[in-house]
MARTIMI-31056 format. One line per field, with one value per residue: residue number from 0; x, y, z of N, C-alpha, C in turn. Coordinates in steps of 0.1 Angstrom, whole numbers, always signed. Example, Ala and Ser with C-alpha at 12.3 -4.5 7.8 and 13.67 -1.06 7.14 Angstrom:
<atoms>
pos: [0  1]
nc1: [+132  +128]
nc2: [-57  -22]
nc3: [+78  +71]
cac1: [+123  +137]
cac2: [-45  -11]
cac3: [+78  +71]
cc1: [+132  +129]
cc2: [-33  +0]
cc3: [+78  +79]
</atoms>
This chain:
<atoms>
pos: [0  1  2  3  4  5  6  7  8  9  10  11  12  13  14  15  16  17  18  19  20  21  22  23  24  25  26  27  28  29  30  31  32  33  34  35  36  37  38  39  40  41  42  43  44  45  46  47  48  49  50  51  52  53  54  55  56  57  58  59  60  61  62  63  64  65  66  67  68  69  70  71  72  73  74  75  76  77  78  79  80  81  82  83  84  85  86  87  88  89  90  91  92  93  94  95  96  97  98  99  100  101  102  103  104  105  106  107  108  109  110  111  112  113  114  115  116  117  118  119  120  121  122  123  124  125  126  127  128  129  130  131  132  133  134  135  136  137  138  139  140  141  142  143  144  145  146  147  148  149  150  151  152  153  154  155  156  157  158  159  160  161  162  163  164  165  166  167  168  169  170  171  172  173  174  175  176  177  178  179  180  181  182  183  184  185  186  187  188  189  190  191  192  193  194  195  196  197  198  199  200  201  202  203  204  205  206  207  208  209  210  211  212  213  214  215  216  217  218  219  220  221  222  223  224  225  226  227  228  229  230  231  232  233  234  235  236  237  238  239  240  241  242  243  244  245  246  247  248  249  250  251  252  253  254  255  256  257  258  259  260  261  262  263  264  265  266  267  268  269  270  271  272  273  274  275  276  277  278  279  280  281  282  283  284  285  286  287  288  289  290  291  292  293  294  295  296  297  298  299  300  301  302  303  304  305  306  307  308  309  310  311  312  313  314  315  316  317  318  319  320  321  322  323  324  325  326  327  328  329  330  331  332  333  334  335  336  337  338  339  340  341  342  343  344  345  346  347  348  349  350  351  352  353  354  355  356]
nc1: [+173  +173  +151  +132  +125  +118  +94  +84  +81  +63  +41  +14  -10  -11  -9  -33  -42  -31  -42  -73  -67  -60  -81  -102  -93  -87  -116  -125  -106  -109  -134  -125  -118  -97  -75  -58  -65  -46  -28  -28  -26  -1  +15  +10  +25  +46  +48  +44  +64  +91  +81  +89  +114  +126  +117  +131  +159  +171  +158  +176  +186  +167  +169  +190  +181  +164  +178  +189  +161  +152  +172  +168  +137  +144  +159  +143  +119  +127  +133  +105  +96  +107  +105  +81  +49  +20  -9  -45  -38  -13  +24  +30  +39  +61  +74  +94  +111  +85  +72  +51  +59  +50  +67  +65  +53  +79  +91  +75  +72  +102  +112  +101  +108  +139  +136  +130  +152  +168  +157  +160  +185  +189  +200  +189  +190  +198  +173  +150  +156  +160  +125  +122  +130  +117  +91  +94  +100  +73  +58  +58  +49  +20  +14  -3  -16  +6  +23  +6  +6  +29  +38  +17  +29  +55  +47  +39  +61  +76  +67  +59  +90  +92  +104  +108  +83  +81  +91  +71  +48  +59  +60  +35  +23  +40  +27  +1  +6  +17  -7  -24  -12  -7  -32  -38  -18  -15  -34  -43  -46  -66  -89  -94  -102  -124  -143  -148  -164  -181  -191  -215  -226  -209  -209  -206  -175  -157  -167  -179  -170  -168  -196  -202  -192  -202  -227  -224  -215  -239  -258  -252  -260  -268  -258  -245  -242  -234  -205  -190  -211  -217  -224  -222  -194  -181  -186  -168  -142  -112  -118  -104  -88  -80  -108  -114  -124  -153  -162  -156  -181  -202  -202  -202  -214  -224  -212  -193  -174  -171  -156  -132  -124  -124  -105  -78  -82  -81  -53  -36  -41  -24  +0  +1  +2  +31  +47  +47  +61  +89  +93  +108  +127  +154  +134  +110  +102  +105  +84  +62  +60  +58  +33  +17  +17  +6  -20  -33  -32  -46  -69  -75  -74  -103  -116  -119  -133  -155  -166  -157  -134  -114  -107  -80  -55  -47  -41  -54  -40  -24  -54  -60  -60  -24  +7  +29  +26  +14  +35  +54  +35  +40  +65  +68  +50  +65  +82  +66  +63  +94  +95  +73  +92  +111  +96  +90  +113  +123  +102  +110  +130  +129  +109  +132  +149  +134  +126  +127  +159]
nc2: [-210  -209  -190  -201  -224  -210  -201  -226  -227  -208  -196  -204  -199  -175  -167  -166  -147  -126  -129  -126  -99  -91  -97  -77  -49  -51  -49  -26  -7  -11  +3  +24  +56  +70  +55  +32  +2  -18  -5  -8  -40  -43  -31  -47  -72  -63  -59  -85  -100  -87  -99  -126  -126  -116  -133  -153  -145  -133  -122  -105  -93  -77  -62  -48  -29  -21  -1  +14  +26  +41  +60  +74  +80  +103  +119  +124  +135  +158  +173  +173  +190  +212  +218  +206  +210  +225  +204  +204  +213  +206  +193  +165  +151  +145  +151  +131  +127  +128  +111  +106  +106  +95  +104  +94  +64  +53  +53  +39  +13  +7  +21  +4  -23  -17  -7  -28  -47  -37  -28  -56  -61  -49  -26  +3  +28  +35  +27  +42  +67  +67  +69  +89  +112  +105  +108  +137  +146  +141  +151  +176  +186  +185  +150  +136  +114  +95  +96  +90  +60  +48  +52  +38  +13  +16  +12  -14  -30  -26  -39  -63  -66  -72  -50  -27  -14  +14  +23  +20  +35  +61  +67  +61  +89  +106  +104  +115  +138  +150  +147  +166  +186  +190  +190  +217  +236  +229  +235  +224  +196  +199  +213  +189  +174  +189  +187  +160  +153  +177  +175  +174  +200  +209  +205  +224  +227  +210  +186  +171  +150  +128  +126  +115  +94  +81  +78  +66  +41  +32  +26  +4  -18  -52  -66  -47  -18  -33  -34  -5  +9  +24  +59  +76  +78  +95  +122  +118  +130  +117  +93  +66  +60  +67  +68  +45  +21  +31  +29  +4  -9  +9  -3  -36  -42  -52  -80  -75  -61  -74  -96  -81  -76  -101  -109  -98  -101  -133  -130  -120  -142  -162  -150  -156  -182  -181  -171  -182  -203  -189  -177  -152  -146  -131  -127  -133  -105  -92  -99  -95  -68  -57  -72  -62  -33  -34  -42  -26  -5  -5  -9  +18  +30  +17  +26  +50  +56  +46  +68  +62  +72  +107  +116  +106  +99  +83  +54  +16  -13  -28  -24  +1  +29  +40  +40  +40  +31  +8  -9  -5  -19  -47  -53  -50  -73  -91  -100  -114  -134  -144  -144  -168  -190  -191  -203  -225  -243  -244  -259  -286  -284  -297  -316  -338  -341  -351  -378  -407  -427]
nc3: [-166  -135  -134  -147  -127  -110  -112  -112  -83  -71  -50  -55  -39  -32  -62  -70  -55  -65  -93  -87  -81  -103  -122  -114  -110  -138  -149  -134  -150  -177  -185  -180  -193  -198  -197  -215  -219  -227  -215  -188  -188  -199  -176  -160  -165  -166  -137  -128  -135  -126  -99  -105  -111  -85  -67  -78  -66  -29  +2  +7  -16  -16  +7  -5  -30  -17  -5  -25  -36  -16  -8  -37  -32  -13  -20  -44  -28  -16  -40  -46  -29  -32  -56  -71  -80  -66  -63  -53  -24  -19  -25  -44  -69  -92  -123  -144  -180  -193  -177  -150  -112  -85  -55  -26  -31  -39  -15  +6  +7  -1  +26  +46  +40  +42  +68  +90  +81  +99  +123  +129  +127  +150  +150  +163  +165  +134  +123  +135  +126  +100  +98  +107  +93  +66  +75  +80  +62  +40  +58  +54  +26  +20  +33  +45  +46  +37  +58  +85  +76  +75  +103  +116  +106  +113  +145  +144  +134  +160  +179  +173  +175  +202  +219  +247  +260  +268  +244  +226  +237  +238  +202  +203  +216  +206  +177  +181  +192  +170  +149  +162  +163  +135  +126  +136  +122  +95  +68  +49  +61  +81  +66  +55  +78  +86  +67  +64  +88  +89  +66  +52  +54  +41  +14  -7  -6  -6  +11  -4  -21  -1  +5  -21  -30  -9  -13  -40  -35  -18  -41  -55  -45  -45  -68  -86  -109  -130  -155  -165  -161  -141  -126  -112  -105  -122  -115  -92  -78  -88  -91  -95  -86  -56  -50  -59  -48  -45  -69  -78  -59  -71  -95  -96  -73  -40  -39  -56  -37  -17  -29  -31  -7  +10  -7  +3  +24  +23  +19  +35  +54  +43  +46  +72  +78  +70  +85  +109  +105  +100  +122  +147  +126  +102  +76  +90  +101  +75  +60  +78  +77  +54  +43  +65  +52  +30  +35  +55  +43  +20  +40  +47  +25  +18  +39  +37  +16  +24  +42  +66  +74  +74  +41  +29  +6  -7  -23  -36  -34  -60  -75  -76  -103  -113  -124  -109  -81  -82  -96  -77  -57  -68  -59  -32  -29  -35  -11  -1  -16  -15  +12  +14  +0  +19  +38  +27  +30  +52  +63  +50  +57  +76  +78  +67  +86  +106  +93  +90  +87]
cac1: [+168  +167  +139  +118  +127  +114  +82  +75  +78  +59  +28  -2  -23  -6  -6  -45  -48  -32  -53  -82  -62  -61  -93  -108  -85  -88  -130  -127  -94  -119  -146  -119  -116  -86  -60  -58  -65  -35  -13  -27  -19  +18  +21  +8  +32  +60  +49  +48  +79  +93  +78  +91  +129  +132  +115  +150  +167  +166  +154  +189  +192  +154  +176  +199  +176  +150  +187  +187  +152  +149  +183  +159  +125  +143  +162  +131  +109  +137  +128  +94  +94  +113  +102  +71  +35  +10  -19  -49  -30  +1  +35  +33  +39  +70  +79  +107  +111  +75  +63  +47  +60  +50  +81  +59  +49  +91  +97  +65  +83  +121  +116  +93  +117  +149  +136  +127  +166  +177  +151  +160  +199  +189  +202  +177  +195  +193  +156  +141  +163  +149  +114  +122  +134  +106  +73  +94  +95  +55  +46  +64  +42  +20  +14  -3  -24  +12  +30  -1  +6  +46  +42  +9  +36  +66  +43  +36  +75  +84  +55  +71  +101  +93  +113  +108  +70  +82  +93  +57  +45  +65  +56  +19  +21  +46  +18  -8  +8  +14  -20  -29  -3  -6  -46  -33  -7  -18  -46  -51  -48  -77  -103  -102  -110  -139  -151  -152  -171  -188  -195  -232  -230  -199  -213  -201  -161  -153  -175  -190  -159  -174  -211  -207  -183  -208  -238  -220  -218  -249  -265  -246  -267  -261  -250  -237  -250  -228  -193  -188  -226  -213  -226  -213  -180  -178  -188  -165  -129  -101  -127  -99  -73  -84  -120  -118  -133  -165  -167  -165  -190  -215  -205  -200  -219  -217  -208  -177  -166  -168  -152  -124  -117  -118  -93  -70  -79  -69  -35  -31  -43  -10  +12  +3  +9  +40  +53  +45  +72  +99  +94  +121  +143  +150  +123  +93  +102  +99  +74  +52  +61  +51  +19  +8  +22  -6  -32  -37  -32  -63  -82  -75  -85  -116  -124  -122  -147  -169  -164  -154  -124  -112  -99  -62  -50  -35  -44  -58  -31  -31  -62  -65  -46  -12  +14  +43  +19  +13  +46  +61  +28  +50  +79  +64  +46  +75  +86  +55  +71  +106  +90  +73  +98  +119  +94  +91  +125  +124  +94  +110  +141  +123  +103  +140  +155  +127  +127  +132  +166]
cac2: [-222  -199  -180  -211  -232  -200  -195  -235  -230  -199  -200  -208  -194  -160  -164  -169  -135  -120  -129  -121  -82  -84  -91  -65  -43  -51  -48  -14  +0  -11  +14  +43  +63  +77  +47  +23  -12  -24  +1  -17  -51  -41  -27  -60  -78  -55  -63  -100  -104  -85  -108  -141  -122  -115  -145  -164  -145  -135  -107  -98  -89  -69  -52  -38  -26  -8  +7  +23  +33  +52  +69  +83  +82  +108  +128  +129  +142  +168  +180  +183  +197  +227  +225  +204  +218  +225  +202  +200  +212  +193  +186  +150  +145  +154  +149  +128  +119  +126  +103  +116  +101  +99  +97  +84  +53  +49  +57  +35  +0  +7  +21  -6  -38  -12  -6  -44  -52  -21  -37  -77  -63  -40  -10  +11  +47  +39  +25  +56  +84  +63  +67  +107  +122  +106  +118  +148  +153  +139  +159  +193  +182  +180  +138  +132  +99  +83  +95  +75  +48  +46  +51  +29  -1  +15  +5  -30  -37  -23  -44  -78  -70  -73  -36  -19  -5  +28  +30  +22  +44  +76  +67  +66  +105  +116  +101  +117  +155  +153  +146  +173  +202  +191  +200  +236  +244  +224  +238  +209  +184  +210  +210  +174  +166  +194  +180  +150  +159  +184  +172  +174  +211  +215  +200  +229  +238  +194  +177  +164  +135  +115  +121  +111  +79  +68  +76  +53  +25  +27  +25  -6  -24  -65  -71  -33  -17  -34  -28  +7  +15  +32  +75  +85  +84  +110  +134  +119  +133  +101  +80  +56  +60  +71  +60  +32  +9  +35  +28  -13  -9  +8  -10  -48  -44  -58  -91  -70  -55  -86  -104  -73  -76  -114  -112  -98  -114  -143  -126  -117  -154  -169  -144  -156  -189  -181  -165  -193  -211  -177  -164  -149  -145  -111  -128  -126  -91  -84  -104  -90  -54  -59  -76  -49  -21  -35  -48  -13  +10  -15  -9  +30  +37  +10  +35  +65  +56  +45  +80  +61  +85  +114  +114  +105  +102  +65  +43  +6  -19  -39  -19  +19  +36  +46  +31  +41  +23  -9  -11  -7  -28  -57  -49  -53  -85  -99  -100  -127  -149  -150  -156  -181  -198  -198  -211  -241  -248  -251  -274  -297  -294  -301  -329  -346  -343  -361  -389  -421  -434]
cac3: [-158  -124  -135  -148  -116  -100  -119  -103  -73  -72  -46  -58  -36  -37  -73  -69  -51  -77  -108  -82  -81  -119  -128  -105  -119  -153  -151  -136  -162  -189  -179  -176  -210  -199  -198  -224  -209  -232  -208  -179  -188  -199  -162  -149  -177  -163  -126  -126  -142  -113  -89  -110  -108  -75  -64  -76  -52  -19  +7  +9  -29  -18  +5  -17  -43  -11  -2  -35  -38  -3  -12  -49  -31  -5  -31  -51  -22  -14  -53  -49  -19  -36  -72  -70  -82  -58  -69  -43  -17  -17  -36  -44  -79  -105  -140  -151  -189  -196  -167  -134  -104  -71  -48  -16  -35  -39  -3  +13  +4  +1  +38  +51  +40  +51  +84  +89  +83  +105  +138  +129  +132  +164  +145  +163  +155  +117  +123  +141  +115  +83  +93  +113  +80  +61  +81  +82  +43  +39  +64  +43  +13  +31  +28  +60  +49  +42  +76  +94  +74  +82  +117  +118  +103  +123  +159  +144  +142  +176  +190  +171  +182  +218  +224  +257  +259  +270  +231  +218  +244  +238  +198  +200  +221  +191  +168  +186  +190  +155  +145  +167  +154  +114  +120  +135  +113  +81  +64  +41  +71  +86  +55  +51  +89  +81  +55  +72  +103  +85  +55  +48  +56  +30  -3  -26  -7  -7  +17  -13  -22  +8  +1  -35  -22  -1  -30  -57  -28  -14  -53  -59  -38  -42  -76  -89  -121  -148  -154  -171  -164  -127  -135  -100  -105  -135  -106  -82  -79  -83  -84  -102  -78  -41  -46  -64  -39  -47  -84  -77  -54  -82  -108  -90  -59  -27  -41  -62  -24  -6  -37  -30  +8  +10  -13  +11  +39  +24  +19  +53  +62  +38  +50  +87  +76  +62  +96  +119  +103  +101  +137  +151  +118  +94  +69  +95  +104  +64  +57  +85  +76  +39  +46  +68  +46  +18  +40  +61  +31  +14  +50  +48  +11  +18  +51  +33  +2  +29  +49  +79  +86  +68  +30  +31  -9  -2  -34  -28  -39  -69  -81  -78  -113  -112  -127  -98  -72  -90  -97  -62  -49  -70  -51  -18  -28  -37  -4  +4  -22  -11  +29  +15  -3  +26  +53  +26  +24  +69  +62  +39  +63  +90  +74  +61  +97  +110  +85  +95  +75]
cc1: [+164  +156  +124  +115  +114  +99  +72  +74  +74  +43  +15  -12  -23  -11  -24  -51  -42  -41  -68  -79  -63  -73  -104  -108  -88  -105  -128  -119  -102  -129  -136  -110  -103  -71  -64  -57  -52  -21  -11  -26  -6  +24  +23  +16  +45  +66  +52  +60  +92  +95  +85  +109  +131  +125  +128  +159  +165  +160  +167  +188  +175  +158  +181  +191  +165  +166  +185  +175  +151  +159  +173  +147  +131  +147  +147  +120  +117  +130  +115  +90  +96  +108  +85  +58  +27  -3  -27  -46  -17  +10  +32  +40  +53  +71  +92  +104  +92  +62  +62  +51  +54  +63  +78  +56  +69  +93  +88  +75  +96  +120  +109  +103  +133  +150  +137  +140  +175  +171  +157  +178  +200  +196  +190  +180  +193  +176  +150  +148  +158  +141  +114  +121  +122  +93  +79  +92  +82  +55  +48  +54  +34  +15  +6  -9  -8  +20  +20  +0  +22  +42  +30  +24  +49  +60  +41  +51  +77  +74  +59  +82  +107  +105  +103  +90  +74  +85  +79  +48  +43  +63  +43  +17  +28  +33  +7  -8  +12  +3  -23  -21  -2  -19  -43  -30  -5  -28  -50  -56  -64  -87  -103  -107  -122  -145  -157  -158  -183  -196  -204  -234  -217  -193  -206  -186  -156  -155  -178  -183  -170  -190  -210  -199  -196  -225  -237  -218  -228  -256  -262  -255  -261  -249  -240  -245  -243  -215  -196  -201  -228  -217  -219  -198  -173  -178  -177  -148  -117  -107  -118  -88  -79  -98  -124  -126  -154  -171  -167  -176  -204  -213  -204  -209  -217  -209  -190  -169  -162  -157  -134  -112  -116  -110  -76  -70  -72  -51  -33  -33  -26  -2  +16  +14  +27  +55  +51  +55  +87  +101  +107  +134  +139  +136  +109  +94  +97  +86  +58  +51  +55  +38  +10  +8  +6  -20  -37  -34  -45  -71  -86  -80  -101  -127  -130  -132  -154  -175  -165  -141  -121  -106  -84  -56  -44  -45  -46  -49  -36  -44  -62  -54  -40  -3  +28  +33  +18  +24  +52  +52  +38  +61  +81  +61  +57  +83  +76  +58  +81  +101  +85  +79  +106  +113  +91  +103  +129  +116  +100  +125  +140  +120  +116  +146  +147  +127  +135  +147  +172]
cc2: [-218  -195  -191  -221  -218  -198  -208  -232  -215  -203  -197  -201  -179  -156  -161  -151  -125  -117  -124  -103  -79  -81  -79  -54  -38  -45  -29  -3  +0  -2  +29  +47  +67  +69  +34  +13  -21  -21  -6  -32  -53  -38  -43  -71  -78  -64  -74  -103  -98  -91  -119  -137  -122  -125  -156  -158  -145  -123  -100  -89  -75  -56  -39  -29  -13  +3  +22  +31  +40  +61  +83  +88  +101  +121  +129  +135  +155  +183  +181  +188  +213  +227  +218  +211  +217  +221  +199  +202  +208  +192  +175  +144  +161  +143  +142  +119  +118  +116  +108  +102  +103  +92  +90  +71  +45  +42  +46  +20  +2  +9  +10  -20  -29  -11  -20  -53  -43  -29  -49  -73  -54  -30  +3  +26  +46  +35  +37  +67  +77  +72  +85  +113  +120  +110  +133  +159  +152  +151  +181  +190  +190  +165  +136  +119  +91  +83  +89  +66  +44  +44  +41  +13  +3  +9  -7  -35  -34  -28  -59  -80  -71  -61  -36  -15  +8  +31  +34  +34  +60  +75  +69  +80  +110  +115  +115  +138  +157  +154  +162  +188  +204  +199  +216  +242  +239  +227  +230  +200  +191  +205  +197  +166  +175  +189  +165  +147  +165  +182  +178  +185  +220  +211  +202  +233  +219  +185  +168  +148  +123  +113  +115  +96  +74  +65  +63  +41  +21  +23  +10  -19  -39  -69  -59  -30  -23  -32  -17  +14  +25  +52  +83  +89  +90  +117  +133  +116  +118  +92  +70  +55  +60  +68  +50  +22  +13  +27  +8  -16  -5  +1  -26  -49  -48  -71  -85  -66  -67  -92  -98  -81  -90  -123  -110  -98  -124  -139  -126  -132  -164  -164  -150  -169  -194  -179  -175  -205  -202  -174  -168  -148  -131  -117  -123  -110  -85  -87  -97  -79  -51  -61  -64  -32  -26  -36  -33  +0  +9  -5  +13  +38  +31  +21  +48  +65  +58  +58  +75  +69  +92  +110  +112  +106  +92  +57  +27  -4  -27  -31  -5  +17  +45  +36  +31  +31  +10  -14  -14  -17  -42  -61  -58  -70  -95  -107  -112  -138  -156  -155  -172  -194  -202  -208  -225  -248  -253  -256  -285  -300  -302  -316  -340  -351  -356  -375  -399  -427  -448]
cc3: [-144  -125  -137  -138  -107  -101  -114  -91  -64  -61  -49  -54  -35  -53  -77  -67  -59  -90  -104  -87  -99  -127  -125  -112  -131  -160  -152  -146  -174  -192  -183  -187  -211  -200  -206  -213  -212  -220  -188  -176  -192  -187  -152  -155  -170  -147  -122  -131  -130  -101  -92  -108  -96  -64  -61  -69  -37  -7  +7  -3  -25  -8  +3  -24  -28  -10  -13  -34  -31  -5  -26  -40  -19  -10  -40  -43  -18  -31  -53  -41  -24  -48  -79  -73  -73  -66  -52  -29  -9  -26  -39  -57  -84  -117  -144  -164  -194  -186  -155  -123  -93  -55  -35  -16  -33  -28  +11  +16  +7  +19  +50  +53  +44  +69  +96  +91  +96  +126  +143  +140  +145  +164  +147  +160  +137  +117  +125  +131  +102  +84  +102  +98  +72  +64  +79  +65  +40  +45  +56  +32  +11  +26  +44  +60  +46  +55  +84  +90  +77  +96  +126  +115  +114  +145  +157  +146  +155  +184  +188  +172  +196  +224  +241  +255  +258  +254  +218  +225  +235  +219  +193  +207  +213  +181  +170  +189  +173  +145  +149  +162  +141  +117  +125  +125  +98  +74  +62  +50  +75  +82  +54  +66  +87  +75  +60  +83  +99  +70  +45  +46  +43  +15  -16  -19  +3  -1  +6  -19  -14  +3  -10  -35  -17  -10  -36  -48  -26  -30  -60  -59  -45  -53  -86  -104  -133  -148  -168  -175  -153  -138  -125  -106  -117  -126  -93  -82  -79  -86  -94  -97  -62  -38  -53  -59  -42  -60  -89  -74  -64  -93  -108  -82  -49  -27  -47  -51  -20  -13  -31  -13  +12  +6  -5  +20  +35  +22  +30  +59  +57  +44  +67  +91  +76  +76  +109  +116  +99  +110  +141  +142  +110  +86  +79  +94  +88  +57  +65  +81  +64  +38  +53  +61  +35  +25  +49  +53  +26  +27  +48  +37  +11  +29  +46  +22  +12  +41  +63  +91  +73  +51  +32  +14  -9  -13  -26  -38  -49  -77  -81  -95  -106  -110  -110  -86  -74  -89  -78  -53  -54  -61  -38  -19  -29  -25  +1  +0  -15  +5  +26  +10  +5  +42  +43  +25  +41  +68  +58  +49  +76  +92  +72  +80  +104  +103  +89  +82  +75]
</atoms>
């Protein structure tokens, strides 16, 4: 009875930007020979059901459950730091049980809604050692597109939580000598700002990602060629994970992008909602941190198709493949449910107080 109480009072318009993420989704998984479309609507089967669970409870129980996952995601980056394959230049992926993981996807979420409880409760020593240890494992990887994305969401909390400046400060010049000593001492970090810069002049040693990204967009032109009529993206690396936004683009067009990013605007427009009736409690804090955890991953894989900053390896929520991503994008969202289930519950108490009796 919990779970079907739960399934009503499920928001709508959330639920809206979902079936938008599925069909998107579902168009381009159709197209791509390599994953049964059956195995992507068992994920999205998996995922919602997810969402409809932890819906009936509460962030507390979301919590608990990131406690656990950041505890695996950090032990699991420990293992493939040491035992890990070098694909591409980078550990990122292991083996458990026949299924490939990626322990970043674990570690993105669990420490995003951890850190969130760690700020609200002004536990700023466990806040700042969460998110130390984790850039410090990424950046061993090396992972450098998700340590900008941690420490891009770690300056949005320490800016909603009205701290000190001197701490955003003395953050953005950590940010900033980091940038500047991974391109030294990183090769990979290196060749992909080459490539990026240089691009045009480095075709055949991996400039060519972005040119053939920004190819299969510009080709798109209004309406796209068709679904599974796209020819770029045979030639172009990922193009079902990291350039996904490319292979919409040729096979949707500009109407399939727009269709894309208006889709999460409106998310970011509910979530705002949602926090204008939470401020000042632990929900905003997770609700904000979640929201921007999805919405600036989206802006960063959307940047990189369109070779507005370097390649990073950061999937676009809800649509790139890979099941560990999908999954954990659930996770996250879920956290937009429960906010909004609790800023209706201070509406309606709001609304009763006032009520004339």
């Amino acid at each position: 009875m919990v779970i079907l109480r739960s399934i009503t009072l499920l928001n709508k318009k959330l639920l809206f930007c979902m079936l938008n993420f599925f069909l998107i989704s579902s168009f381009c998984m159709a197209a791509y020979v390599n994953v049964p479309i059956s195995r992507h609507i068992f994920l999205w089967i998996i995922g919602m059901s997810m969402v409809v669970y932890l819906h009936s409870k509460n962030n507390e129980f979301l919590i608990k459950i990131s406690k656990v996952l950041f505890i695996m995601a950090i032990l699991f980056l420990l293992y493939t730091n040491l035992k890990g394959t070098m694909i591409k230049g980078s550990k990122r992926w292991i083996s458990i049980g026949g299924m490939s993981i990626q322990p970043s996807e674990l570690l993105k979420t669990s420490i995003v809604i951890l850190s969130s409880h760690y700020l609200y409760r002004k536990r700023y020593l466990a806040f700042f050692f969460i998110y130390f240890i984790s850039i410090i494992l990424l950046l061993k990887q090396p992972d450098f597109g998700s340590s900008i994305l941690l420490l891009s969401i770690m300056s949005i909390q320490l800016f909603i939580s009205e701290l000190d400046g001197r701490y955003l400060f003395f953050l953005i010049i950590t940010a900033a000598t980091a940038i500047v000593l991974s391109y030294y001492f990183l090769p990979h970090v290196q060749n992909r700002i080459h490539n990026f810069v240089y691009g045009k002049n480095l075709a055949l040693s991996g400039g060519y990602q972005g040119l053939l990204s920004v190819k299969a967009i510009s080709s798109g032109k209004l309406l796209g060629k068709g679904i599974g009529k796209g020819t770029i993206k045979n030639y172009l690396p990922d193009s079902f994970s990291d350039f996904i936004f490319a292979v919409i683009a040729e096979e949707l067009g500009f109407i399939g992008c727009a269709y894309v990013i208006c889709t999460f605007i409106f998310l970011a427009m509910i979530s705002f909602n949602c926090n204008v009736k939470l401020a000042g409690t632990e929900d905003y804090y997770i609700n904000t941190s979640c929201t921007s955890l999805i919405l600036i991953q989206a802006w960063i894989n959307i940047a990189s198709s369109l070779w507005l900053i370097p390649t990073k390896g950061l999937t676009l929520p809800f649509i790139s493949h890979g099941g560990t991503s999908l999954l954990i994008s659930f996770i996250t969202i879920s956290a937009l449910f429960i906010s909004d289930k609790k800023a209706k519950f201070k509406r309606n108490i709001r609304t009763y107080m006032h009520f004339p009796h």
